[in-house]
mmCIF file as Biopython writes it, N, C-alpha, C and O atoms, coordinates in Angstrom:
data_model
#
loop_
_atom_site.group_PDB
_atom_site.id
_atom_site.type_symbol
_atom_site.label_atom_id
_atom_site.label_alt_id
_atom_site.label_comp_id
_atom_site.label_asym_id
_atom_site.label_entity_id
_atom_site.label_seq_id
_atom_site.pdbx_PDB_ins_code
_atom_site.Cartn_x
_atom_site.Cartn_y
_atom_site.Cartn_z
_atom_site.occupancy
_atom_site.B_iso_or_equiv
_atom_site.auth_seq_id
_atom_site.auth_asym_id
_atom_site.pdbx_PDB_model_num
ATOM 1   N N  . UNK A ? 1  ? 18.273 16.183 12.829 1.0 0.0 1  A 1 
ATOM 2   C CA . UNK A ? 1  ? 17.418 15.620 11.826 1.0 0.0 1  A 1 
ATOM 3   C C  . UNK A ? 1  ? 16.950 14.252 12.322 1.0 0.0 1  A 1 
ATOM 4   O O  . UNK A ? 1  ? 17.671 13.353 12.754 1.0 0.0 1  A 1 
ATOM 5   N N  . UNK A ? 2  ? 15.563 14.247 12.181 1.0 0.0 2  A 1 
ATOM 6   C CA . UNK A ? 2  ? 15.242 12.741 12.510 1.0 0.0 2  A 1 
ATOM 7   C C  . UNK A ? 2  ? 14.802 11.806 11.199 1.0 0.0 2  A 1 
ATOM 8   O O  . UNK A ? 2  ? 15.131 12.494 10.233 1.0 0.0 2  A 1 
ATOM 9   N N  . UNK A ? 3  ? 14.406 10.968 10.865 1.0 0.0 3  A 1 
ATOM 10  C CA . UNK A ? 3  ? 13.376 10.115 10.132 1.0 0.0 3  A 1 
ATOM 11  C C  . UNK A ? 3  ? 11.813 9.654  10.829 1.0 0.0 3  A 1 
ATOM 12  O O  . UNK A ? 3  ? 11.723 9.145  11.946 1.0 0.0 3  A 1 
ATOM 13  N N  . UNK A ? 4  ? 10.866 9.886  10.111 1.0 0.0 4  A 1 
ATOM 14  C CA . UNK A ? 4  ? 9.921  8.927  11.053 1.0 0.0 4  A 1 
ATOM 15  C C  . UNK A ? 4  ? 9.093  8.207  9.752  1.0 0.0 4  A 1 
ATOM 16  O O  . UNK A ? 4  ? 9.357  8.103  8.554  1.0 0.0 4  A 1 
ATOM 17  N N  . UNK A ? 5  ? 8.228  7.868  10.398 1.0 0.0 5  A 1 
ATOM 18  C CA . UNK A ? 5  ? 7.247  7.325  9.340  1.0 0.0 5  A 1 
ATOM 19  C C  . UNK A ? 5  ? 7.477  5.438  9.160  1.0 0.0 5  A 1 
ATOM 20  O O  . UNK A ? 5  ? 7.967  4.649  9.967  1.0 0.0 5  A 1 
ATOM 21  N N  . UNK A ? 6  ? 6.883  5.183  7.737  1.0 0.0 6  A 1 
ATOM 22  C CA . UNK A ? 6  ? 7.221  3.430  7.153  1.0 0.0 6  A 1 
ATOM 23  C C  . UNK A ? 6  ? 9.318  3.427  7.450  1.0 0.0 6  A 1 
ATOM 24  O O  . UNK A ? 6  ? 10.203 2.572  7.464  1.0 0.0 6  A 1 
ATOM 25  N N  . UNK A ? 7  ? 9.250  4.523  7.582  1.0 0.0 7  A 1 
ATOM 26  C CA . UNK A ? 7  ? 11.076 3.736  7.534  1.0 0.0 7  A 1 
ATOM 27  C C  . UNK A ? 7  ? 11.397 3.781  8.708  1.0 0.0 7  A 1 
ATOM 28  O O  . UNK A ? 7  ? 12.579 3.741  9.049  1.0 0.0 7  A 1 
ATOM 29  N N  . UNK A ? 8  ? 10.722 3.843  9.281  1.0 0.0 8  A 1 
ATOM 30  C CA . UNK A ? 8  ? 11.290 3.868  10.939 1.0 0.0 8  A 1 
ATOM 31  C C  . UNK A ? 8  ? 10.626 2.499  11.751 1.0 0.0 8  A 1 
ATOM 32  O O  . UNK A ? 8  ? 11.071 1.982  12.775 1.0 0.0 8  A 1 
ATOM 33  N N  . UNK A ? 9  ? 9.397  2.077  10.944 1.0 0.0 9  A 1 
ATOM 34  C CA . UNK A ? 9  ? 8.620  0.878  11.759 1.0 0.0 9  A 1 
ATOM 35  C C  . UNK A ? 9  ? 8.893  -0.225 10.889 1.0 0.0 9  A 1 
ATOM 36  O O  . UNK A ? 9  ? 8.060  -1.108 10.684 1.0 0.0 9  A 1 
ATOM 37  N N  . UNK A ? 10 ? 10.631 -0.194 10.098 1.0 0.0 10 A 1 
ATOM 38  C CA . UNK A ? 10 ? 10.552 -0.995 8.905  1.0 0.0 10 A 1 
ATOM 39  C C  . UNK A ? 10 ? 9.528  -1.352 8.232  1.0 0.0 10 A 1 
ATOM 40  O O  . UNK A ? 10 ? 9.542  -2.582 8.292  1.0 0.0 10 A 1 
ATOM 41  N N  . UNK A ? 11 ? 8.312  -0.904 7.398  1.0 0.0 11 A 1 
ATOM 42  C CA . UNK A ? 11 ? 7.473  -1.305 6.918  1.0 0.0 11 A 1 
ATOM 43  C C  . UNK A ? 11 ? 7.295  -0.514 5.143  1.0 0.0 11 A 1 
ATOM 44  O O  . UNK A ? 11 ? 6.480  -0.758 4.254  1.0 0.0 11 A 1 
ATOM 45  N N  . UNK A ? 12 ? 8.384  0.420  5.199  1.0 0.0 12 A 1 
ATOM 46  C CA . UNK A ? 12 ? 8.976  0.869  4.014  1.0 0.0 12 A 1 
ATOM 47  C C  . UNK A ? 12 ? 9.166  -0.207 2.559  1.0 0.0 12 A 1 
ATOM 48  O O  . UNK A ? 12 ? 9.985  -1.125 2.507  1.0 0.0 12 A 1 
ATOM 49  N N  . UNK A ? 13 ? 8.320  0.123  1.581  1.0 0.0 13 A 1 
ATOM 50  C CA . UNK A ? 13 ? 8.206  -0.446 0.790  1.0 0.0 13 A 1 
ATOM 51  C C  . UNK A ? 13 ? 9.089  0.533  -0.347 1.0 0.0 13 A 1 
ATOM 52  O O  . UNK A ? 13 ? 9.608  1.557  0.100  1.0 0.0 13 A 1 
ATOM 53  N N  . UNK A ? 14 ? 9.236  0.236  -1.680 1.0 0.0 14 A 1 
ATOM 54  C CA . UNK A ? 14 ? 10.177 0.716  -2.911 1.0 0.0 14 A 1 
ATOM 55  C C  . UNK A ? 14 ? 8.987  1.959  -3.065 1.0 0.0 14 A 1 
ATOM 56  O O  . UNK A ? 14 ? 9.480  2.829  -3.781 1.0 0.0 14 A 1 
ATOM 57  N N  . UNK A ? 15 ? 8.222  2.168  -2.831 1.0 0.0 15 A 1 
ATOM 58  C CA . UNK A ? 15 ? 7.330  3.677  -3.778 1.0 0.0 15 A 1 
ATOM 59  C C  . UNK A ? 15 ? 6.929  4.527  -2.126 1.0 0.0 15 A 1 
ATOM 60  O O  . UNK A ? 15 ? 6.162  5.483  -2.022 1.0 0.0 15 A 1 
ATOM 61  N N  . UNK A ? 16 ? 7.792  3.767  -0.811 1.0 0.0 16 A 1 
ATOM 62  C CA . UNK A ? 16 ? 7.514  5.031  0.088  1.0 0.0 16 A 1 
ATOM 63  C C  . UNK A ? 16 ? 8.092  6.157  0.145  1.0 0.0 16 A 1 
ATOM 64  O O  . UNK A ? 16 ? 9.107  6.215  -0.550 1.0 0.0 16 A 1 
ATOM 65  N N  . UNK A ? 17 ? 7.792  7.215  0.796  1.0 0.0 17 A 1 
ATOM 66  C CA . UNK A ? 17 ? 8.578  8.912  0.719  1.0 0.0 17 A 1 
ATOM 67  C C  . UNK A ? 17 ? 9.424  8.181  2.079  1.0 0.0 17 A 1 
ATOM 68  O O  . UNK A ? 17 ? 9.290  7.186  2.790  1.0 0.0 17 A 1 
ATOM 69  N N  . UNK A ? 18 ? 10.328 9.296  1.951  1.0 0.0 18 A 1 
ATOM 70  C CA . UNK A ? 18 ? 11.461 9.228  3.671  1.0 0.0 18 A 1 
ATOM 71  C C  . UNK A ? 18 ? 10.876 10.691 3.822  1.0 0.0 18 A 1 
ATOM 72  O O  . UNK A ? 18 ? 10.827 11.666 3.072  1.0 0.0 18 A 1 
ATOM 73  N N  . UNK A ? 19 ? 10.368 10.372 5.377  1.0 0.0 19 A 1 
ATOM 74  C CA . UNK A ? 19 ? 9.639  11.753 6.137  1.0 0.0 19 A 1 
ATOM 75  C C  . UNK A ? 19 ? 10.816 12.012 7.159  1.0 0.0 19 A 1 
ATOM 76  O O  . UNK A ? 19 ? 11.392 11.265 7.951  1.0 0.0 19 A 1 
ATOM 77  N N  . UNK A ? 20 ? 10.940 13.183 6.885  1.0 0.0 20 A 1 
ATOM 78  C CA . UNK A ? 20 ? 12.574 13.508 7.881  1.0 0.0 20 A 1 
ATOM 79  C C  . UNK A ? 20 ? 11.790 14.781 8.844  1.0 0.0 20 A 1 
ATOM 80  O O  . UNK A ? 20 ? 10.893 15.408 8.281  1.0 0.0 20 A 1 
ATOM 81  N N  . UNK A ? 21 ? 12.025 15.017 9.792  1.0 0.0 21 A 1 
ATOM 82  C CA . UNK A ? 21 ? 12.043 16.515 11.134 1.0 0.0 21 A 1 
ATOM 83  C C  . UNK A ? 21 ? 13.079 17.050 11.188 1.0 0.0 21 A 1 
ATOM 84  O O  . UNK A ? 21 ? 14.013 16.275 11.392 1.0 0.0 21 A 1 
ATOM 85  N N  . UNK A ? 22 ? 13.349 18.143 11.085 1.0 0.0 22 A 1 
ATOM 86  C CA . UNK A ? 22 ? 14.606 18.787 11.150 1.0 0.0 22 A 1 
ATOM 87  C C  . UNK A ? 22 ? 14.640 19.874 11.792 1.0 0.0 22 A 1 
ATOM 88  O O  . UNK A ? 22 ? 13.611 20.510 11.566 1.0 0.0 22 A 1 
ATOM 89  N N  . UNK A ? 23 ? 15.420 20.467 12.581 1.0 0.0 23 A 1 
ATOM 90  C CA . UNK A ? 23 ? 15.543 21.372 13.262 1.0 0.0 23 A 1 
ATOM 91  C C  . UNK A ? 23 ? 16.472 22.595 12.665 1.0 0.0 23 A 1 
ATOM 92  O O  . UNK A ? 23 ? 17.549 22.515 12.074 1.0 0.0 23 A 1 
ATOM 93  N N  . UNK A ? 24 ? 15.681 23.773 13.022 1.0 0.0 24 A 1 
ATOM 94  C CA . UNK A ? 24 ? 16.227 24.970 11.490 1.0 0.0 24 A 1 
ATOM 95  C C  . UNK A ? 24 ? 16.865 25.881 12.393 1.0 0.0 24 A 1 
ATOM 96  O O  . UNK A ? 24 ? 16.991 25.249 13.442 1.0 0.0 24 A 1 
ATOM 97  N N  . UNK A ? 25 ? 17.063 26.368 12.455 1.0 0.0 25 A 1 
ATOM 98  C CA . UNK A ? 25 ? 18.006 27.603 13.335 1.0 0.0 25 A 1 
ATOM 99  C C  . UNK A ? 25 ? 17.104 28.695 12.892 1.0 0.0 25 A 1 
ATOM 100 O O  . UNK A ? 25 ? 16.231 28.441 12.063 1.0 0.0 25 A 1 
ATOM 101 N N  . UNK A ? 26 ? 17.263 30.059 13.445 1.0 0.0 26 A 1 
ATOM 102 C CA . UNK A ? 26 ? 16.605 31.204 13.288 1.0 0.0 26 A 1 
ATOM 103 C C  . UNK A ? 26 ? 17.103 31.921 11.910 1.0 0.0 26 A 1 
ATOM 104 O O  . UNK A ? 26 ? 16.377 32.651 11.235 1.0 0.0 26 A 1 
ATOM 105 N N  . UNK A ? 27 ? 18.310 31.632 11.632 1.0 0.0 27 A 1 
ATOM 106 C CA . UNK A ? 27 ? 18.472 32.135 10.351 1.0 0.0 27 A 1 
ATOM 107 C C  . UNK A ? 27 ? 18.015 31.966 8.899  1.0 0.0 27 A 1 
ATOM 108 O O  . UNK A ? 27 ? 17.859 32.664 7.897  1.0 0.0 27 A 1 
ATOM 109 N N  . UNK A ? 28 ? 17.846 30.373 9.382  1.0 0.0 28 A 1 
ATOM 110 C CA . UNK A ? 28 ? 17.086 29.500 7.813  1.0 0.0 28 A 1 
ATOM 111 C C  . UNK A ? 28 ? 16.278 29.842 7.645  1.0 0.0 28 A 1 
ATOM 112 O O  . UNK A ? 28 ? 15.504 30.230 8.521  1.0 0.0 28 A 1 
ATOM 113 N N  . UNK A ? 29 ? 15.978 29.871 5.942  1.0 0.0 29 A 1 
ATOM 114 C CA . UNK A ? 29 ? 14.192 30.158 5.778  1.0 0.0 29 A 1 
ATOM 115 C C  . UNK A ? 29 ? 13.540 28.971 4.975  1.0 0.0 29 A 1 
ATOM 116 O O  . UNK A ? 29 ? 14.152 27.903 4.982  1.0 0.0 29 A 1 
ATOM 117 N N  . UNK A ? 30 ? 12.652 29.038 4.458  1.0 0.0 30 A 1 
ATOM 118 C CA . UNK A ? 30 ? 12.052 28.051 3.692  1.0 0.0 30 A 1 
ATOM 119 C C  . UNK A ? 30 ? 12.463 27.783 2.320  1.0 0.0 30 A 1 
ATOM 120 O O  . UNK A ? 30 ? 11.708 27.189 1.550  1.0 0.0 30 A 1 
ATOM 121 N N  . UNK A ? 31 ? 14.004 28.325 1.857  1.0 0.0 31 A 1 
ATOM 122 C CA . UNK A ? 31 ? 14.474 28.046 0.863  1.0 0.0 31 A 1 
ATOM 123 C C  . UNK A ? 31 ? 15.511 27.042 1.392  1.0 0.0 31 A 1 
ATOM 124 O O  . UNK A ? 31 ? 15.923 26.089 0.730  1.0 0.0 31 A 1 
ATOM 125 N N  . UNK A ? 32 ? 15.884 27.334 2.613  1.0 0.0 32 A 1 
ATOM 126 C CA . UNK A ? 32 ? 16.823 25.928 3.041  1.0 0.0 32 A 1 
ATOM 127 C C  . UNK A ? 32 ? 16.012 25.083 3.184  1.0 0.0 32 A 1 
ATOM 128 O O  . UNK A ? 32 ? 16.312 24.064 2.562  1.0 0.0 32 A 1 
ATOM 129 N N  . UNK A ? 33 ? 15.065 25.020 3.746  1.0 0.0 33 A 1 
ATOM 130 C CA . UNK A ? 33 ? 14.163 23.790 3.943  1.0 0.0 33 A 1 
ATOM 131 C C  . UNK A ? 33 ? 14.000 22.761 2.378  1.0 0.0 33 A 1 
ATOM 132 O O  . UNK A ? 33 ? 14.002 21.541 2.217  1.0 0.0 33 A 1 
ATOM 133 N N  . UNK A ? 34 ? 13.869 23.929 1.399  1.0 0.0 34 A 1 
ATOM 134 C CA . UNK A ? 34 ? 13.483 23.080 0.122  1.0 0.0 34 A 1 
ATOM 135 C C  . UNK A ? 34 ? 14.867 22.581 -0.377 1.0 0.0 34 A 1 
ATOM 136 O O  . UNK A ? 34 ? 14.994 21.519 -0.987 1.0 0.0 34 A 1 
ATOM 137 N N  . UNK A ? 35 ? 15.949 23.460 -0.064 1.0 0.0 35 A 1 
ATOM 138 C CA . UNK A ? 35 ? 17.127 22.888 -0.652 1.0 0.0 35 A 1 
ATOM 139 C C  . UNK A ? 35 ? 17.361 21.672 0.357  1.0 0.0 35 A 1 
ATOM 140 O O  . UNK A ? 35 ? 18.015 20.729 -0.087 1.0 0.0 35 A 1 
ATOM 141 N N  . UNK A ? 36 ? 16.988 21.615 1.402  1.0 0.0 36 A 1 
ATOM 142 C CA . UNK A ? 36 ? 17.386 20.460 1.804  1.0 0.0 36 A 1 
ATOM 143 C C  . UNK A ? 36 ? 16.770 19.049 1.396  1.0 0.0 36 A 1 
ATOM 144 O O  . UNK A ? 36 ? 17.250 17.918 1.319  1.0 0.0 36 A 1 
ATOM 145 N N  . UNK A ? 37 ? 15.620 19.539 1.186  1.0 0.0 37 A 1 
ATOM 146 C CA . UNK A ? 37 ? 14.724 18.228 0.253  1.0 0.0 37 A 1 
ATOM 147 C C  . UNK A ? 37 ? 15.390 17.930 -0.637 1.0 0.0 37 A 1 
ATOM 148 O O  . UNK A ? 37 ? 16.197 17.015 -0.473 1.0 0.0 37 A 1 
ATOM 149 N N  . UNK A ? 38 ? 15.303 18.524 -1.764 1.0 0.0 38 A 1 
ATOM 150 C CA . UNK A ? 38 ? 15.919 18.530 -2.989 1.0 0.0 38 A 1 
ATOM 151 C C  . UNK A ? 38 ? 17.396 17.717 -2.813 1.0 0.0 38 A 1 
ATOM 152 O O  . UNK A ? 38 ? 17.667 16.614 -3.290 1.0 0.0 38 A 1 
ATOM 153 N N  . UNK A ? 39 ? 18.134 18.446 -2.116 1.0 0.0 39 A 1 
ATOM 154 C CA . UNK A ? 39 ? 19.427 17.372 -1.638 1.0 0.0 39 A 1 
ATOM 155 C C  . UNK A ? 39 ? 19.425 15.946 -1.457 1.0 0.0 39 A 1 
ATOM 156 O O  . UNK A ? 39 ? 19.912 15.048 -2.145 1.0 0.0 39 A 1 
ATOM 157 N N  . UNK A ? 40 ? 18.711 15.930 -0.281 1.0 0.0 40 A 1 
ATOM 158 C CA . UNK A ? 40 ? 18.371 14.476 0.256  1.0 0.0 40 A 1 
ATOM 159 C C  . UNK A ? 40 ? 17.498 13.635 -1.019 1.0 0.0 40 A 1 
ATOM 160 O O  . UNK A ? 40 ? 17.762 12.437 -1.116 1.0 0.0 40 A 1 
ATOM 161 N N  . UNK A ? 41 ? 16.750 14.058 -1.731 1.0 0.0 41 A 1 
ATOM 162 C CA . UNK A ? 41 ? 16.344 13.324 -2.691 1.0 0.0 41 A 1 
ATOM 163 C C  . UNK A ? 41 ? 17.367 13.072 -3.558 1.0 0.0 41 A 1 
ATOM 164 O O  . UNK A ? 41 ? 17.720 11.894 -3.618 1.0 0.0 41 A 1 
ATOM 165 N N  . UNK A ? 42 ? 17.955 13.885 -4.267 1.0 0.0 42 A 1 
ATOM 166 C CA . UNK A ? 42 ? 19.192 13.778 -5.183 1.0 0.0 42 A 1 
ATOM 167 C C  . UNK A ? 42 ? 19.937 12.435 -4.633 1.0 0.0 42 A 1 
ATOM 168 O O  . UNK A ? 42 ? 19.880 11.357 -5.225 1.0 0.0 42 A 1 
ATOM 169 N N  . UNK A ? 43 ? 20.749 12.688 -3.235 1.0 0.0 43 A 1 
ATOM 170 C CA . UNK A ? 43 ? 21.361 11.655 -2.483 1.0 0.0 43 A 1 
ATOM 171 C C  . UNK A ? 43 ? 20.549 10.285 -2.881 1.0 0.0 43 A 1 
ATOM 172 O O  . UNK A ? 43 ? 20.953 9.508  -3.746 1.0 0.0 43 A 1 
ATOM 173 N N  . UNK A ? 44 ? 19.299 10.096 -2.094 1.0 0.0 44 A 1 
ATOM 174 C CA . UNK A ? 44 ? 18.324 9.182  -1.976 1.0 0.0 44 A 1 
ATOM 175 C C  . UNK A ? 44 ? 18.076 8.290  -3.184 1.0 0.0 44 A 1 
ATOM 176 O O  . UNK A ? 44 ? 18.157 7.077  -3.378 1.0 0.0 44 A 1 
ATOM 177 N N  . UNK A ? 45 ? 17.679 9.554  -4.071 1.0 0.0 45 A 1 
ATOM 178 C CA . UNK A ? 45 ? 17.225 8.868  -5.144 1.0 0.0 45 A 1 
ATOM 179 C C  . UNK A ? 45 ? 15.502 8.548  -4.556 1.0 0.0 45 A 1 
ATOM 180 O O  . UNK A ? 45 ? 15.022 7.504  -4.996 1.0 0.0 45 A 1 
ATOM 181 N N  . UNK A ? 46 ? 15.088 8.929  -4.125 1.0 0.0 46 A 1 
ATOM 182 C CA . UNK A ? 46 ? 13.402 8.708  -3.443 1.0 0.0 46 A 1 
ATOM 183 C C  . UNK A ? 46 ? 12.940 10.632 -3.079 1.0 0.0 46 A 1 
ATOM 184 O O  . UNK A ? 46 ? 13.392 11.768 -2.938 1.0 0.0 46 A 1 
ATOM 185 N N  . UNK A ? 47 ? 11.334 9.517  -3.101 1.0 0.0 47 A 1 
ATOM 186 C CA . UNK A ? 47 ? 10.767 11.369 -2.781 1.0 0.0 47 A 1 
ATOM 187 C C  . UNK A ? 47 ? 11.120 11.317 -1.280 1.0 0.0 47 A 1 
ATOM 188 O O  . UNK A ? 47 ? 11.025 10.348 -0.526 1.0 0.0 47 A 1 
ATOM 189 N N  . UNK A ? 48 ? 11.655 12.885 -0.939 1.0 0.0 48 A 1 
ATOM 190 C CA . UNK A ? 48 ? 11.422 12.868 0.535  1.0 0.0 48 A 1 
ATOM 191 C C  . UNK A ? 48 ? 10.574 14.160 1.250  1.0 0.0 48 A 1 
ATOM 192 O O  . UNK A ? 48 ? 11.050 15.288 1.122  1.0 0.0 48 A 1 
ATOM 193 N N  . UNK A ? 49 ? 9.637  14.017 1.809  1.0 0.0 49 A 1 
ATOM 194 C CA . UNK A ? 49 ? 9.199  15.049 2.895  1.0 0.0 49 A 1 
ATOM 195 C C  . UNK A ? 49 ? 9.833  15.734 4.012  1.0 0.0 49 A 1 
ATOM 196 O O  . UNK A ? 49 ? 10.198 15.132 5.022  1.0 0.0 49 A 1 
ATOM 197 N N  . UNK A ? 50 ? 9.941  16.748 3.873  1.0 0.0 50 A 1 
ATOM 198 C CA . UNK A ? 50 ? 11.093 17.606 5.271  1.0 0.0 50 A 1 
ATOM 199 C C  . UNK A ? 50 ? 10.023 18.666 5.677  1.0 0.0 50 A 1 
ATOM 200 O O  . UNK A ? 50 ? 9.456  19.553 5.040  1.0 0.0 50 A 1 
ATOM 201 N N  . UNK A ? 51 ? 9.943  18.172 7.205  1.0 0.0 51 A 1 
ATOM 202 C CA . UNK A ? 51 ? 9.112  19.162 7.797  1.0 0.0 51 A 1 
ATOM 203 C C  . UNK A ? 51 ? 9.491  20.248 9.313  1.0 0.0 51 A 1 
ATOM 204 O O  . UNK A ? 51 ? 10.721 20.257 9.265  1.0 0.0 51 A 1 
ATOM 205 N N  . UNK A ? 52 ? 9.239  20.801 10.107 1.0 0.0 52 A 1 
ATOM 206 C CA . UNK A ? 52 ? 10.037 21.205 10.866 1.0 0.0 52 A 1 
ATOM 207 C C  . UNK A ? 52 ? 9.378  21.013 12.110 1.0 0.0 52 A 1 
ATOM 208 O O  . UNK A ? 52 ? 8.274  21.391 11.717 1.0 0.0 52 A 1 
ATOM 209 N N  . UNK A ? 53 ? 9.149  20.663 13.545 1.0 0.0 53 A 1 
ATOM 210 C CA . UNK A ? 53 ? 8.078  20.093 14.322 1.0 0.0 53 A 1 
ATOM 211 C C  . UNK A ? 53 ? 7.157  20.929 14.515 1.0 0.0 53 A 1 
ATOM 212 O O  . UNK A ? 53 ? 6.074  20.432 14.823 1.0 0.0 53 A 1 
ATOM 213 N N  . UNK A ? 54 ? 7.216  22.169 14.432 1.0 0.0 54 A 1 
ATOM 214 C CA . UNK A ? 54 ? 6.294  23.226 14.406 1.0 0.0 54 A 1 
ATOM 215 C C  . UNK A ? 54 ? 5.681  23.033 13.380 1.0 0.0 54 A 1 
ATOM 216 O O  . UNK A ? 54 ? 4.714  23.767 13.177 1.0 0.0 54 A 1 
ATOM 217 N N  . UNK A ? 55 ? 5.936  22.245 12.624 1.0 0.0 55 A 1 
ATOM 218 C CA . UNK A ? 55 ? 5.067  22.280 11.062 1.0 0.0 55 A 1 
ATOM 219 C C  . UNK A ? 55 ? 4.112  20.700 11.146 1.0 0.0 55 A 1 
ATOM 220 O O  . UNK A ? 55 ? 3.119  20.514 10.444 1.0 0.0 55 A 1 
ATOM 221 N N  . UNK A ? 56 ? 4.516  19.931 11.890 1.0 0.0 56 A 1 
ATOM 222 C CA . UNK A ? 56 ? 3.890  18.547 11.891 1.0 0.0 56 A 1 
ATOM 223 C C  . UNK A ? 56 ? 2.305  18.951 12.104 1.0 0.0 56 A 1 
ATOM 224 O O  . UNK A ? 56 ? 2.088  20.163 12.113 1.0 0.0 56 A 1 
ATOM 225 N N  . UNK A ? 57 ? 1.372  18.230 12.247 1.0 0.0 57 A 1 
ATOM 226 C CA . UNK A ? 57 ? -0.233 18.342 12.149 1.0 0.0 57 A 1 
ATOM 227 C C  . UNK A ? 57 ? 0.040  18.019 13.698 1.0 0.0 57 A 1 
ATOM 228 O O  . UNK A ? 57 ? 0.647  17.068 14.190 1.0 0.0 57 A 1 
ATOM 229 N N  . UNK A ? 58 ? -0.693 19.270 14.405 1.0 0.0 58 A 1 
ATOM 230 C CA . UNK A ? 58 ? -0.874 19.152 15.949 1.0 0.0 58 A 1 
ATOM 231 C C  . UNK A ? 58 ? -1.487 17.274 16.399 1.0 0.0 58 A 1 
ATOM 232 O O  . UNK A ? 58 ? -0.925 16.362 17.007 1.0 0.0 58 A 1 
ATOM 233 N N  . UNK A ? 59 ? -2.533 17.360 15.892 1.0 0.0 59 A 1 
ATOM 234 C CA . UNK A ? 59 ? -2.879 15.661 16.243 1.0 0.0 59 A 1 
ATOM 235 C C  . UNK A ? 59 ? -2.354 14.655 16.133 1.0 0.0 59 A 1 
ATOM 236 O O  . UNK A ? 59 ? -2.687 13.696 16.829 1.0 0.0 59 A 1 
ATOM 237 N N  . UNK A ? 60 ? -1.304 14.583 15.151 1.0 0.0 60 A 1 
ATOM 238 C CA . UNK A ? 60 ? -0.522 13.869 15.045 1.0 0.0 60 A 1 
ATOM 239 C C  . UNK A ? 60 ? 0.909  13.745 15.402 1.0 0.0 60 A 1 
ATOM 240 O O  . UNK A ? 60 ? 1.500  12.677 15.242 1.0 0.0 60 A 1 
ATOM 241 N N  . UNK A ? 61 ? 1.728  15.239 16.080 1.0 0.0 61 A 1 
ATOM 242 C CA . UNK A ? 61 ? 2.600  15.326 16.563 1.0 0.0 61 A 1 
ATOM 243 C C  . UNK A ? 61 ? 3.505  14.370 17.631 1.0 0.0 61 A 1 
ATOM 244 O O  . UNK A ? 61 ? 4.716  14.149 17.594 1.0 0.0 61 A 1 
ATOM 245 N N  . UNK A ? 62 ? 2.651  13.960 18.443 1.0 0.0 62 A 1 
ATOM 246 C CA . UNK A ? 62 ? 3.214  13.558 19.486 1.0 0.0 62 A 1 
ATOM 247 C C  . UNK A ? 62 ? 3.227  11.783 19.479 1.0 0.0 62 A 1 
ATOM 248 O O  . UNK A ? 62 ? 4.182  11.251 20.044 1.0 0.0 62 A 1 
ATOM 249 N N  . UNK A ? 63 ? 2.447  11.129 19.008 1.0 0.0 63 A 1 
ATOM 250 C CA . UNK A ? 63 ? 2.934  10.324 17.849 1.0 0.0 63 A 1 
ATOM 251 C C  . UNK A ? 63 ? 4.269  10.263 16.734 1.0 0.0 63 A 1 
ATOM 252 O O  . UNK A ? 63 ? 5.193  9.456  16.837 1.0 0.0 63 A 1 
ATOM 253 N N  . UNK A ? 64 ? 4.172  11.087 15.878 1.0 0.0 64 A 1 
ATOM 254 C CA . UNK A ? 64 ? 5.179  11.365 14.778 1.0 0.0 64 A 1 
ATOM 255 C C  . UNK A ? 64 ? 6.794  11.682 16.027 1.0 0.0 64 A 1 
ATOM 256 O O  . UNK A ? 64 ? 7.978  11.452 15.780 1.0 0.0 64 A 1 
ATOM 257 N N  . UNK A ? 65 ? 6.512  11.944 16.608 1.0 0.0 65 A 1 
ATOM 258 C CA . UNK A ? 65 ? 8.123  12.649 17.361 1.0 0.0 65 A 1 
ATOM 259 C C  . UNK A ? 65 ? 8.008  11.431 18.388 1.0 0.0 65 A 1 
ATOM 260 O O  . UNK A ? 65 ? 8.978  11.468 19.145 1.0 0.0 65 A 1 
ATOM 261 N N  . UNK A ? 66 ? 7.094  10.291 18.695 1.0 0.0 66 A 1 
ATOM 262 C CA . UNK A ? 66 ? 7.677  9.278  19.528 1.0 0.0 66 A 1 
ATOM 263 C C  . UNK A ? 66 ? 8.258  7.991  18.701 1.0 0.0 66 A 1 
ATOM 264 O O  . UNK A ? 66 ? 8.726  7.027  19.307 1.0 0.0 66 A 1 
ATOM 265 N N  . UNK A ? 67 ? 8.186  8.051  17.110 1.0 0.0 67 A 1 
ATOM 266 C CA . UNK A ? 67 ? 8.541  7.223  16.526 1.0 0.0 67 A 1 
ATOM 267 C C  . UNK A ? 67 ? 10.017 8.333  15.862 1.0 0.0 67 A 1 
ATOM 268 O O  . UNK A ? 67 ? 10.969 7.607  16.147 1.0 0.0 67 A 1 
ATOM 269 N N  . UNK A ? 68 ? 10.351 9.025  15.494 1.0 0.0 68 A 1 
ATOM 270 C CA . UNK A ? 68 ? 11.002 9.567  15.034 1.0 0.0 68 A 1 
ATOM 271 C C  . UNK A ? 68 ? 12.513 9.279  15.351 1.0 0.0 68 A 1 
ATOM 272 O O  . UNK A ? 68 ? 12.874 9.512  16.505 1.0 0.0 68 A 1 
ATOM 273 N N  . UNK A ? 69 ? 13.382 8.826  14.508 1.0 0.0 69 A 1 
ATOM 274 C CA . UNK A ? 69 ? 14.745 8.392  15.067 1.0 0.0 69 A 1 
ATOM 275 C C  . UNK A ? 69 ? 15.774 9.314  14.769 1.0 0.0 69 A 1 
ATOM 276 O O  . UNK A ? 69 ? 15.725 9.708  13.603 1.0 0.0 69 A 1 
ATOM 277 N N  . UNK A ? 70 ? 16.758 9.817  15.504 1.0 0.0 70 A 1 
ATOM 278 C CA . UNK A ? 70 ? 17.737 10.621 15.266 1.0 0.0 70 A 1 
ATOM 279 C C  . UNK A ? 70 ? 18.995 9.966  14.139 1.0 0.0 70 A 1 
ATOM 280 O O  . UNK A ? 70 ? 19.641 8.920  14.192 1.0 0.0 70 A 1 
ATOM 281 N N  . UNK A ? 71 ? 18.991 10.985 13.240 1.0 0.0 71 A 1 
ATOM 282 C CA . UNK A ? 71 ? 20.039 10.212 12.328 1.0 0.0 71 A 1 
ATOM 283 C C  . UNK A ? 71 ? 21.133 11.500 12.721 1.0 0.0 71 A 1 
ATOM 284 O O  . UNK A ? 71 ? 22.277 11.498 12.266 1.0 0.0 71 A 1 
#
């Protein structure tokens, strides 16, 4: 799982989302994906975005995964 985004270039303000990358195994489907949101928000207490790198916007990929920090 990574983070990227305002919380990674400290520039995270109180009304930003936490944008997380996560890496799914072949078994998961897109109900783990949402339960994992749902989790991490619960935890958080903030909205969060969970995407998978195959899912990032091609143009913006390689960008998004050079800021992206491993938690």
């Amino acid at each position: 799982m990574r983070i990227l985004g305002s919380h990674t270039r400290a520039e995270a303000g109180p009304s930003n989302d936490v944008n997380l990358v996560v890496d799914m195994n072949a078994k998961s489907s897109l109900l783990d994906l949402i339960a994992l949101k749902l989790a991490v928000e619960d935890e958080l207490g903030l909205d969060v975005g969970v995407a998978t790198e195959a899912a990032l916007p091609r143009r913006l990929k390689d960008q998004f995964l050079s800021e992206a920090v491993p938690l």
